[in-house]
BADREN-468712 format. One record per residue: residue number from 1; x, y, z of N, C-alpha, C in turn. Coordinates in Angstrom, 1 decimal. Layout:
% residues N
[pt NUM, [X, Y, Z], [X, Y, Z], [X, Y, Z]]
...
//
This chain:
% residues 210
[pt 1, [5.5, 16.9, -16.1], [4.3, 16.1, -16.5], [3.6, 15.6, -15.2]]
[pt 2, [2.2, 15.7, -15.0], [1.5, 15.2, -13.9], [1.9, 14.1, -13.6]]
[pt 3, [1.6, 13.4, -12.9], [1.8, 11.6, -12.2], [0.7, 11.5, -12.0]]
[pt 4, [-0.6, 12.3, -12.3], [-1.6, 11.6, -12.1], [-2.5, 10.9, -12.8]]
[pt 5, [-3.1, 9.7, -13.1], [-3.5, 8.9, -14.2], [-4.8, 9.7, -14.8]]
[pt 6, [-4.8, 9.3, -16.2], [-5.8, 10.7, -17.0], [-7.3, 9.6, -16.8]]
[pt 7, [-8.5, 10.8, -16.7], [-9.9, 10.4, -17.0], [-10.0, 8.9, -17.3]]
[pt 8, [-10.1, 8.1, -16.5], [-11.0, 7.1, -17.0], [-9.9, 6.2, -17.1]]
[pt 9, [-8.8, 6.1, -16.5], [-8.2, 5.2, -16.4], [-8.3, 3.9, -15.7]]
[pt 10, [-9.1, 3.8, -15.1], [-9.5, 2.8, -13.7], [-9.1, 3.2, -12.5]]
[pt 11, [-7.9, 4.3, -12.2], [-6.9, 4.7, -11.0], [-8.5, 5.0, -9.9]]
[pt 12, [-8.0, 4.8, -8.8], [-9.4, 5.2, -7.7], [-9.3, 6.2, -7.9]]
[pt 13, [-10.8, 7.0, -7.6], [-11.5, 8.3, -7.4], [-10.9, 9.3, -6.8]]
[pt 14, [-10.4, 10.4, -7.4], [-9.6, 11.3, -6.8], [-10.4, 11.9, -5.5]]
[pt 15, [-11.4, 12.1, -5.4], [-12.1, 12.3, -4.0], [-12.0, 11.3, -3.0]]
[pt 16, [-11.6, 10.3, -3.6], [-11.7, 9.2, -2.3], [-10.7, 9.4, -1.1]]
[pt 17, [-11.2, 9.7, 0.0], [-10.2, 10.4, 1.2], [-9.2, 9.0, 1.6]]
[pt 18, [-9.5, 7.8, 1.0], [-8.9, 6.5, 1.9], [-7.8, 6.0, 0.7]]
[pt 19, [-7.6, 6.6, 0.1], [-7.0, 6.2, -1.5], [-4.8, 6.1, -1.1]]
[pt 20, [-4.7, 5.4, -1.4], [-3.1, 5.3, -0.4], [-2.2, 6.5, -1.2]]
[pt 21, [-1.9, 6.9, -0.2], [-0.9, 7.9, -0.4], [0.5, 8.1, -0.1]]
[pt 22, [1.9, 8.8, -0.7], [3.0, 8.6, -0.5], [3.3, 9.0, 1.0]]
[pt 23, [4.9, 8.9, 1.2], [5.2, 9.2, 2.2], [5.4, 11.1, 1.9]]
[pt 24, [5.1, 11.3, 3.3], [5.0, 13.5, 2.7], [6.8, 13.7, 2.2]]
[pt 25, [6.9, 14.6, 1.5], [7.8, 14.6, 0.9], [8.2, 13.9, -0.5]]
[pt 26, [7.5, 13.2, -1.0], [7.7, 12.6, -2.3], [6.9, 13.0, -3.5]]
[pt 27, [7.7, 13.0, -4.6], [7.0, 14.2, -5.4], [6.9, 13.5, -6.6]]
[pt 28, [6.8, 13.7, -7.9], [6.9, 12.8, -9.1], [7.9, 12.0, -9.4]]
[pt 29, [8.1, 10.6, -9.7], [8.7, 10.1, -9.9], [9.1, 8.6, -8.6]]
[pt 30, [8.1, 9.3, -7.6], [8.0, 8.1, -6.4], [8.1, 6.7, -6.8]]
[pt 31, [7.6, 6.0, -6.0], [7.2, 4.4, -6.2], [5.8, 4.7, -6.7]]
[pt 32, [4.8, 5.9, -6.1], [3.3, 6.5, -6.1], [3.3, 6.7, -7.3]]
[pt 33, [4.1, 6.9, -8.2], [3.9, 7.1, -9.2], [3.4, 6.4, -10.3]]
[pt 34, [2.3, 6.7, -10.5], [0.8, 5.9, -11.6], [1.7, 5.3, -12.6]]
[pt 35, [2.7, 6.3, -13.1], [3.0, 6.3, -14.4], [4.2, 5.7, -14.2]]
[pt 36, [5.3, 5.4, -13.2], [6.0, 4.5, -12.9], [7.5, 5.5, -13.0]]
[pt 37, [7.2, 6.9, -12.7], [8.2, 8.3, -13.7], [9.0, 7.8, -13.1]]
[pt 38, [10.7, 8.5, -13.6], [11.6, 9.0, -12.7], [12.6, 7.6, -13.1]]
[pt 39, [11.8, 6.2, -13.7], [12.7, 5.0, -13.4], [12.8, 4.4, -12.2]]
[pt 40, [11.4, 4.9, -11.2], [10.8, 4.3, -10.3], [10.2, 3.1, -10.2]]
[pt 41, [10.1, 2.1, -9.6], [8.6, 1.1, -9.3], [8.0, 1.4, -8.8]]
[pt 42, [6.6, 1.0, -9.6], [5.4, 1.1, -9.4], [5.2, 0.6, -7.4]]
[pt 43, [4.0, 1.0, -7.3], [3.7, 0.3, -5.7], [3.9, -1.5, -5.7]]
[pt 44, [4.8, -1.9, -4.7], [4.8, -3.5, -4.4], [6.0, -4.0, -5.0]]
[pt 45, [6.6, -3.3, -5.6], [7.3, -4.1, -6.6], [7.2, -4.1, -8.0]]
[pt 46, [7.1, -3.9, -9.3], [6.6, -3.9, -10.5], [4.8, -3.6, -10.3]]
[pt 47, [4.2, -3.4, -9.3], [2.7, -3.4, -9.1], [2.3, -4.9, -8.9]]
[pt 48, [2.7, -5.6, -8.2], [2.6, -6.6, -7.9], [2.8, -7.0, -6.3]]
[pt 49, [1.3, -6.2, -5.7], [1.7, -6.6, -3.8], [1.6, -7.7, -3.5]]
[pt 50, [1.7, -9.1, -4.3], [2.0, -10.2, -3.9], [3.5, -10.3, -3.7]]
[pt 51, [4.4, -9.5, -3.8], [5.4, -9.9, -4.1], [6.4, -10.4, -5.5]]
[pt 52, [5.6, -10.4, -6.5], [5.8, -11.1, -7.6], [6.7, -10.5, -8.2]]
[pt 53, [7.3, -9.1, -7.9], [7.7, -7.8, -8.6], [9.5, -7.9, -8.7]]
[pt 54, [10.1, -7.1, -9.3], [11.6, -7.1, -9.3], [12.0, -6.1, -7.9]]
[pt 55, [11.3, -5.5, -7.6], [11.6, -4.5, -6.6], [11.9, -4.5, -5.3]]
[pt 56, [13.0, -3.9, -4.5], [12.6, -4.3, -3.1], [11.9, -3.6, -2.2]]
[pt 57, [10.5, -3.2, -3.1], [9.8, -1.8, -2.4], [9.2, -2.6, -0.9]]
[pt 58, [9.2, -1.8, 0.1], [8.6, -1.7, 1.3], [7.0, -1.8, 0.9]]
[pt 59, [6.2, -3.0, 1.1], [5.0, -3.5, 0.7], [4.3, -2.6, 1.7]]
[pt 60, [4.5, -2.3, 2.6], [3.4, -1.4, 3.6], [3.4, 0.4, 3.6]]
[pt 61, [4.6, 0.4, 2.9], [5.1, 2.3, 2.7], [3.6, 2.8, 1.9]]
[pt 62, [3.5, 4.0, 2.8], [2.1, 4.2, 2.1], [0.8, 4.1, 2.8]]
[pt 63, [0.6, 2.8, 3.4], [-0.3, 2.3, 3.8], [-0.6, 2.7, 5.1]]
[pt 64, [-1.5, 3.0, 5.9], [-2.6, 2.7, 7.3], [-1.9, 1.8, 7.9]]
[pt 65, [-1.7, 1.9, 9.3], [-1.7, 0.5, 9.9], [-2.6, -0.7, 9.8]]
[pt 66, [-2.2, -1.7, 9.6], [-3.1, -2.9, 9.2], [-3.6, -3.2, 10.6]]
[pt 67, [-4.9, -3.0, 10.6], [-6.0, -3.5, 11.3], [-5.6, -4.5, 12.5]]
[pt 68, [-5.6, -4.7, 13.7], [-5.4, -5.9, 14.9], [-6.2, -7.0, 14.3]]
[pt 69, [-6.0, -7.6, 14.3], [-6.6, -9.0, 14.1], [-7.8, -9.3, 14.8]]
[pt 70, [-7.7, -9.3, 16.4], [-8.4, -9.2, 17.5], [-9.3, -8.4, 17.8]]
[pt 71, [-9.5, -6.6, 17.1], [-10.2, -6.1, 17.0], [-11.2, -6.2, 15.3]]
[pt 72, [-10.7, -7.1, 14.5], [-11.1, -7.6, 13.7], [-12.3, -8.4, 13.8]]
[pt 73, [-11.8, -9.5, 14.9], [-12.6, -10.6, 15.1], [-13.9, -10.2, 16.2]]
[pt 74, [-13.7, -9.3, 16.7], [-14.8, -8.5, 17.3], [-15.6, -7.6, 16.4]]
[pt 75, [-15.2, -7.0, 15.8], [-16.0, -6.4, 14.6], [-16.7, -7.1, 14.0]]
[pt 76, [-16.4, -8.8, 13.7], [-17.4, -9.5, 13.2], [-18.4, -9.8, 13.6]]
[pt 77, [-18.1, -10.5, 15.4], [-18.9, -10.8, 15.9], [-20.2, -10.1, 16.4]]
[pt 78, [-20.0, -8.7, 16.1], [-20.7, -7.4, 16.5], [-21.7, -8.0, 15.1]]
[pt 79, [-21.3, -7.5, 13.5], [-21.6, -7.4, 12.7], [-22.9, -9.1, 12.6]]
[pt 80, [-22.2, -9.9, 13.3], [-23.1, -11.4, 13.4], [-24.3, -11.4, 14.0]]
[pt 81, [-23.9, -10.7, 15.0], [-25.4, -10.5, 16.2], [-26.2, -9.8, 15.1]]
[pt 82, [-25.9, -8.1, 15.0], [-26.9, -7.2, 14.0], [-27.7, -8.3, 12.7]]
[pt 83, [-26.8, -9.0, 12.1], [-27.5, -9.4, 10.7], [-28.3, -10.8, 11.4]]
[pt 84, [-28.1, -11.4, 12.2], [-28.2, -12.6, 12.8], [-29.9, -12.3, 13.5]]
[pt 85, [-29.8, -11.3, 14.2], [-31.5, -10.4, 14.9], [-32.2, -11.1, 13.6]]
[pt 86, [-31.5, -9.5, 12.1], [-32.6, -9.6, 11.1], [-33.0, -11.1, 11.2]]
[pt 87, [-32.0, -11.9, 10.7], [-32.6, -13.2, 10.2], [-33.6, -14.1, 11.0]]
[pt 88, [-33.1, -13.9, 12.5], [-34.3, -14.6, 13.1], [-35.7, -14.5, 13.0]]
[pt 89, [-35.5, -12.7, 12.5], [-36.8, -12.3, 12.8], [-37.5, -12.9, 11.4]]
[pt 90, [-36.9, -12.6, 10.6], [-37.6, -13.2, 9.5], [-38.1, -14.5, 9.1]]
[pt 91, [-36.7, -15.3, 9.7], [-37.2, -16.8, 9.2], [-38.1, -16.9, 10.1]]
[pt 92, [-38.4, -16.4, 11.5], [-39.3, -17.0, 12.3], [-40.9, -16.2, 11.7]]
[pt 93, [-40.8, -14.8, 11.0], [-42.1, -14.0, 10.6], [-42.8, -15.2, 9.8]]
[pt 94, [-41.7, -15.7, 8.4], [-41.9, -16.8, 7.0], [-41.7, -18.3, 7.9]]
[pt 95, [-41.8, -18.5, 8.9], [-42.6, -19.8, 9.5], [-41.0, -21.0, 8.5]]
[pt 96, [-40.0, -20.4, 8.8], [-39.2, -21.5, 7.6], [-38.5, -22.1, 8.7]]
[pt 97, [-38.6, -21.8, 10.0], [-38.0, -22.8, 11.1], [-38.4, -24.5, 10.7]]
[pt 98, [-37.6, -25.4, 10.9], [-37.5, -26.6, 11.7], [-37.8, -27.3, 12.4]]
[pt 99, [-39.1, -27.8, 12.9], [-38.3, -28.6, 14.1], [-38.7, -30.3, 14.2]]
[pt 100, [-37.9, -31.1, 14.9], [-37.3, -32.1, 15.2], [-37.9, -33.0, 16.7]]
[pt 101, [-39.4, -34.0, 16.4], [-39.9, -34.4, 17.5], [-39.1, -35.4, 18.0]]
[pt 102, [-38.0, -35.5, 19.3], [-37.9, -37.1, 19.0], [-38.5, -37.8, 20.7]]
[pt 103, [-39.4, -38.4, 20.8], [-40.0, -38.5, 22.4], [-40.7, -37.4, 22.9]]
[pt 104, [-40.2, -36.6, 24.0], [-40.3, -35.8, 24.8], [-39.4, -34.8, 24.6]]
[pt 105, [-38.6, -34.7, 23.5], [-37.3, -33.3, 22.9], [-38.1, -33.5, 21.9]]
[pt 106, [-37.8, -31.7, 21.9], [-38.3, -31.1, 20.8], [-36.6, -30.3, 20.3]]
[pt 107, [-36.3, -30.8, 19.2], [-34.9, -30.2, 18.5], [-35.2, -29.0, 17.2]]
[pt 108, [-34.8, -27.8, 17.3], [-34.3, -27.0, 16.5], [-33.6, -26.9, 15.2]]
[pt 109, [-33.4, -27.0, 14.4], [-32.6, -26.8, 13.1], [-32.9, -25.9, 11.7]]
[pt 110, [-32.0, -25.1, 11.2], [-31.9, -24.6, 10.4], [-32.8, -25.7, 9.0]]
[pt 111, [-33.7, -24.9, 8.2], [-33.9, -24.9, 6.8], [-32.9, -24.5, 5.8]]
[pt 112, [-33.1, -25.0, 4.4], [-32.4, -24.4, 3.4], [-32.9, -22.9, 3.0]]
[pt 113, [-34.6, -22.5, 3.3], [-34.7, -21.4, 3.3], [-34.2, -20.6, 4.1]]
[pt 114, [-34.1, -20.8, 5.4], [-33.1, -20.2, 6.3], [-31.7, -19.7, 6.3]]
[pt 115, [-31.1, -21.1, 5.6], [-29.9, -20.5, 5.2], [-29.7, -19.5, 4.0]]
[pt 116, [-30.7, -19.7, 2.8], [-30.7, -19.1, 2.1], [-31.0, -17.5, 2.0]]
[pt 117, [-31.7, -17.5, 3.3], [-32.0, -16.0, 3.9], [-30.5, -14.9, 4.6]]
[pt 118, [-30.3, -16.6, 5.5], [-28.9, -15.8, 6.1], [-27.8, -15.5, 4.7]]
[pt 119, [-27.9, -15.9, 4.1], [-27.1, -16.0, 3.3], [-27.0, -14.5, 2.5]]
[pt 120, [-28.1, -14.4, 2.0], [-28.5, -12.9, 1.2], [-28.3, -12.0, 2.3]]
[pt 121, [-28.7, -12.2, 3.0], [-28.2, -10.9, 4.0], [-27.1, -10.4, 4.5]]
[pt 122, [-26.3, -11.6, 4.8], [-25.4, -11.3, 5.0], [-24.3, -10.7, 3.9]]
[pt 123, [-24.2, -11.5, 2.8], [-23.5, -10.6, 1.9], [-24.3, -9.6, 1.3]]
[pt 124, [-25.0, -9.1, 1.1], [-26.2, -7.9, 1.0], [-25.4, -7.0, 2.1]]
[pt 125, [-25.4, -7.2, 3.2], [-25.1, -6.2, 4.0], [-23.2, -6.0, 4.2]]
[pt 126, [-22.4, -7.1, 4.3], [-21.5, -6.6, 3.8], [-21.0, -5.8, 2.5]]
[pt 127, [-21.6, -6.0, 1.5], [-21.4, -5.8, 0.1], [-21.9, -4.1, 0.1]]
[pt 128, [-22.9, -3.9, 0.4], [-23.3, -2.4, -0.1], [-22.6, -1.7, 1.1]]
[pt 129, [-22.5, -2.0, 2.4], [-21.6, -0.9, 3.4], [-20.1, -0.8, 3.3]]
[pt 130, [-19.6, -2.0, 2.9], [-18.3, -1.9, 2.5], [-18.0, -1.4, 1.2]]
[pt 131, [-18.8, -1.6, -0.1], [-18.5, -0.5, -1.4], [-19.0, 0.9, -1.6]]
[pt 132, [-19.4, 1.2, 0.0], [-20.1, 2.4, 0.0], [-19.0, 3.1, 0.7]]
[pt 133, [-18.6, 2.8, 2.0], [-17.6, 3.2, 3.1], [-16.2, 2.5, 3.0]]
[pt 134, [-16.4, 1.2, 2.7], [-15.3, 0.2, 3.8], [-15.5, -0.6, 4.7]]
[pt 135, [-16.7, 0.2, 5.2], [-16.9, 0.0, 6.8], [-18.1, -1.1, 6.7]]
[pt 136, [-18.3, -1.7, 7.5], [-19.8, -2.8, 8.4], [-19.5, -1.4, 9.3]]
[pt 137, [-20.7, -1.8, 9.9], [-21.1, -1.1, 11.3], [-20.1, -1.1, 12.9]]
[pt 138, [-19.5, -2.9, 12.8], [-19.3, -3.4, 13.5], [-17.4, -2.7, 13.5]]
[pt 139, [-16.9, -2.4, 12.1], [-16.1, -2.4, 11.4], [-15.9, -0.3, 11.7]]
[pt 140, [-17.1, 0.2, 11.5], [-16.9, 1.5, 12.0], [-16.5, 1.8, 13.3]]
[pt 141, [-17.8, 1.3, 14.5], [-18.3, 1.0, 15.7], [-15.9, 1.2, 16.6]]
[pt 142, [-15.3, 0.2, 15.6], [-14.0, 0.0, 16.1], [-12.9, 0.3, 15.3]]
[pt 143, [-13.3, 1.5, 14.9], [-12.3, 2.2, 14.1], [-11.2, 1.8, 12.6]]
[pt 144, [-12.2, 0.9, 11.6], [-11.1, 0.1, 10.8], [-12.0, 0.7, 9.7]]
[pt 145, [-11.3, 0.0, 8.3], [-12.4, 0.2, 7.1], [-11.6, -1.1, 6.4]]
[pt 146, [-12.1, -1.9, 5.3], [-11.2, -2.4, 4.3], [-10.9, -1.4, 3.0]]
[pt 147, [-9.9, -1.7, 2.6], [-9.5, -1.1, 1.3], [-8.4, -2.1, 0.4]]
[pt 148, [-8.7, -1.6, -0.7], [-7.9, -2.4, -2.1], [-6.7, -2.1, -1.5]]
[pt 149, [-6.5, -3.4, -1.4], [-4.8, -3.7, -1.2], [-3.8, -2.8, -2.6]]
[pt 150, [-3.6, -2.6, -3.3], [-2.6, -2.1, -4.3], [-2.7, -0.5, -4.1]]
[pt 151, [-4.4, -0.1, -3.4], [-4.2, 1.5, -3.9], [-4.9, 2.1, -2.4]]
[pt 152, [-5.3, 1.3, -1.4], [-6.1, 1.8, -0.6], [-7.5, 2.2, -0.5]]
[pt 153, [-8.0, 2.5, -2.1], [-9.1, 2.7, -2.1], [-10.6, 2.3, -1.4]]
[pt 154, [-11.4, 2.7, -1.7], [-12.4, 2.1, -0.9], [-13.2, 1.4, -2.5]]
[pt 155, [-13.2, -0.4, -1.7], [-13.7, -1.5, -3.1], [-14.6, -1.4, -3.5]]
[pt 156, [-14.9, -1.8, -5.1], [-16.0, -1.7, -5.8], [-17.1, -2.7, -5.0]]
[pt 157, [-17.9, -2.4, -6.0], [-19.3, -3.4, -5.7], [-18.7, -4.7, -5.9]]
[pt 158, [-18.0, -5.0, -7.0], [-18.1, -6.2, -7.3], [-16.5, -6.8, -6.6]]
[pt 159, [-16.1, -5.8, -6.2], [-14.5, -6.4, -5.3], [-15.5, -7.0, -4.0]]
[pt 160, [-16.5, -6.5, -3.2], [-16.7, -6.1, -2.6], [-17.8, -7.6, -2.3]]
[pt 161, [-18.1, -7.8, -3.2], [-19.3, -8.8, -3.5], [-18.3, -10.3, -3.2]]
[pt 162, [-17.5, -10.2, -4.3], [-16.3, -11.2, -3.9], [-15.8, -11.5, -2.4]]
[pt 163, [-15.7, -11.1, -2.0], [-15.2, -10.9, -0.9], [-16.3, -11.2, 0.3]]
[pt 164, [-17.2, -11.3, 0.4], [-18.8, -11.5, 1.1], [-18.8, -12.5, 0.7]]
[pt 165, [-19.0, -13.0, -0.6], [-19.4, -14.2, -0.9], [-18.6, -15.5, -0.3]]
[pt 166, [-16.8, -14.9, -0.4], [-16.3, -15.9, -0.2], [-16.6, -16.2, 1.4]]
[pt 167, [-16.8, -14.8, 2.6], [-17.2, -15.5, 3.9], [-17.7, -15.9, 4.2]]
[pt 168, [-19.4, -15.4, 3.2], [-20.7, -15.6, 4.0], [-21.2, -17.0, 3.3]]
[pt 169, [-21.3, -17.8, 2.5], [-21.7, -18.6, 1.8], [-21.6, -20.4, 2.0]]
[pt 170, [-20.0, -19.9, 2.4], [-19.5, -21.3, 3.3], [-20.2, -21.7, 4.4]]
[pt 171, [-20.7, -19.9, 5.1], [-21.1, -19.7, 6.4], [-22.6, -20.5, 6.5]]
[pt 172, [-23.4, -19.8, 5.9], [-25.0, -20.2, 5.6], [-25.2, -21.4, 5.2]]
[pt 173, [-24.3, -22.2, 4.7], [-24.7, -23.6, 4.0], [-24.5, -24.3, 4.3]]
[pt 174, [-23.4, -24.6, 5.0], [-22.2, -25.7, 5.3], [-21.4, -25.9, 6.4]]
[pt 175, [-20.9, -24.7, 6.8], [-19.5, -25.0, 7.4], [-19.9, -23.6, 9.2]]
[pt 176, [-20.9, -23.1, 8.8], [-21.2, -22.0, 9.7], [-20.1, -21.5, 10.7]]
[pt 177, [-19.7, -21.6, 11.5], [-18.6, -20.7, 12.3], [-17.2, -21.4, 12.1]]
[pt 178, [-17.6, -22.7, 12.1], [-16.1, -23.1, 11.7], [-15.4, -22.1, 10.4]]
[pt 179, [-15.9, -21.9, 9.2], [-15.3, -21.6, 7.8], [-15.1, -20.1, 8.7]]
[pt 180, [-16.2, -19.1, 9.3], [-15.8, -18.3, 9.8], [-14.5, -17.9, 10.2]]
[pt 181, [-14.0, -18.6, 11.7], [-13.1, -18.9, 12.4], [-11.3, -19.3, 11.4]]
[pt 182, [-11.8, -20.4, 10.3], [-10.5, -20.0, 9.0], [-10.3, -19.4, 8.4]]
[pt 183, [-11.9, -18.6, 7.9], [-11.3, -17.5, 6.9], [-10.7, -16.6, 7.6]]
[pt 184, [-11.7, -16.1, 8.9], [-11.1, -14.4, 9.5], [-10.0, -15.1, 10.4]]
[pt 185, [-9.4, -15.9, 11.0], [-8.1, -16.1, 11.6], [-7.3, -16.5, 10.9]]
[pt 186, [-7.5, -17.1, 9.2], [-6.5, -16.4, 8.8], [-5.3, -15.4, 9.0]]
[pt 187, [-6.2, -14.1, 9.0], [-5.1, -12.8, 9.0], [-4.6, -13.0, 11.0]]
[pt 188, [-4.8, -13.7, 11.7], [-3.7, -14.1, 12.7], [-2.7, -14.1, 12.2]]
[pt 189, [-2.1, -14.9, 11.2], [-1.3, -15.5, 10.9], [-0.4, -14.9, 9.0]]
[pt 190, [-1.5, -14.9, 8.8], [-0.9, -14.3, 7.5], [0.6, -13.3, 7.5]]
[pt 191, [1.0, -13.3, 6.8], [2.1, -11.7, 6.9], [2.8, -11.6, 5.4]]
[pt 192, [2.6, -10.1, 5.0], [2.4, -9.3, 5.7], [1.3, -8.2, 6.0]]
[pt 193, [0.5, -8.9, 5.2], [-0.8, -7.9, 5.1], [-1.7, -8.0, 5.8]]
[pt 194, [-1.4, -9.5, 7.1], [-3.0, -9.7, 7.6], [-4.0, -10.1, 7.3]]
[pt 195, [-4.1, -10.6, 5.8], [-5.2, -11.0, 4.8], [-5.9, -12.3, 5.9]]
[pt 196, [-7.5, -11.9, 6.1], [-8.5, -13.3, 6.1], [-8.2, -14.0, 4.4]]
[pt 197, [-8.5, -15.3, 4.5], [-9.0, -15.7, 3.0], [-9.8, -15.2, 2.2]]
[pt 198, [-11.0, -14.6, 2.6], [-12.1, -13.9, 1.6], [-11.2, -12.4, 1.2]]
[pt 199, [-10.5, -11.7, 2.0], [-9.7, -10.5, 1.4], [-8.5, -11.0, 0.1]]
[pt 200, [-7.6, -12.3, 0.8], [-6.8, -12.6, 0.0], [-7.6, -13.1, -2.0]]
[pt 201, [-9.1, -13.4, -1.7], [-10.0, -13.4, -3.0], [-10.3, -12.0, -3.4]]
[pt 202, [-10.4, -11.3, -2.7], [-10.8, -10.0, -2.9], [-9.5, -9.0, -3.4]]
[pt 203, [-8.1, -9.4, -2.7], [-6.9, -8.4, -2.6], [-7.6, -7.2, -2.0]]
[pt 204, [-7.8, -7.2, -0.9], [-8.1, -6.3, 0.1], [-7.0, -6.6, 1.6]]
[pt 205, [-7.5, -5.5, 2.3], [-6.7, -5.6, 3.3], [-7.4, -4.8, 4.7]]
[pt 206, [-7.5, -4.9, 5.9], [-8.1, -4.2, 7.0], [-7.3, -3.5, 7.3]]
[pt 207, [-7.5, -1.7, 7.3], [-6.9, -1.0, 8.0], [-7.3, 0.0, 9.2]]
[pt 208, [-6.6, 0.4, 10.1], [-7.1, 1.2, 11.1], [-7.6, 2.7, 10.6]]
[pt 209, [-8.7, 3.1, 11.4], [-9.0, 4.2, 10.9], [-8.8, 5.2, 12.1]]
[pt 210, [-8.7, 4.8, 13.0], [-8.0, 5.3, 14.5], [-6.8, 6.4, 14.3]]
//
């Protein structure tokens, strides 16, 4: 009997080249196995890569190397400047700048239109390159992509949207590089997956594409 899940099951897109795959040599009835054959477990443990699972499956068997952290946090920073241009150019085109007389200083500060500019863009631009590829630019440029943690695949729109929202939002309104600096240094420290916090909302994961 196939192991491979029928039409329309939700299983990722059999063309998708980034979709996690066994170790070579494993045939029906794996841990890979959709359908769980053989009296196998599913991937993670019962399908559960939190750990939640009865299994003592190897959580990474399967998977890409997970992404450097360090080359992570440079991919963003890349990704910051590029969306960061747009926005200046714009808030400054729509006149939504700030400014602050006090004596002989003249002080700078962000608007709410401003933020609300940086804001759409930024998740706008992670959202459609990452449920398109994986990739940001920044994210290509240094050889990584994200993918669904459980299957590798490359995330939907709406994984994808999640996931933006939770970094960029905090970013534009509130908390600006600081929230940055917690969510994506998270995966410093995380283990074993490396998860920032907007991935661990997403269940996603950074891998090398190197």
């Amino acid at each position: 009997m196939s192991s491979e899940p029928p039409p329309g099951s939700g299983g990722p897109p059999e063309d998708d080249p980034f979709r996690k795959q066994p170790p070579p040599g494993q045939g029906p009835g794996s841990p890979y196995d959709a359908a769980g054959g053989g009296g196998q477990p599913p991937p993670y443990g019962g399908g559960d890569p939190y750990g939640g699972g009865q299994y003592p499956t190897d959580p990474l068997a399967g998977m890409p190397p997970l992404a450097d952290s360090g080359r992570r946090t440079l991919a963003r920073i890349i990704d910051l400047i590029l969306v960061g241009i747009v926005v200046w150019l714009l808030t400054w085109a729509f006149n939504v700048h700030e400014y602050d007389v006090n004596g002989n200083n003249l002080s700078y500060s962000k608007s709410f239109a401003q933020s609300l500019i940086a804001a759409v863009l930024y998740i706008g631009y992670d959202t459609y390159l990452i449920s398109r590829t994986g990739q940001t630019l920044g994210k290509k440029w240094l050889s990584m992509r994200v993918a669904n943690l459980d299957n590798g695949s490359t995330p939907s729109v709406q994984t994808s949207l999640v996931r933006s929202a939770v970094l960029w939002i905090p970013f534009a309104f509130c908390c600006a590089c600081i929230w940055t600096a917690i969510s994506g240094g998270w995966s410093y420290f995380d283990r074993p997956y490396k998860q920032g916090l907007h991935d661990k909302a997403a269940k996603t994961v950074v891998v090398s594409t190197s």
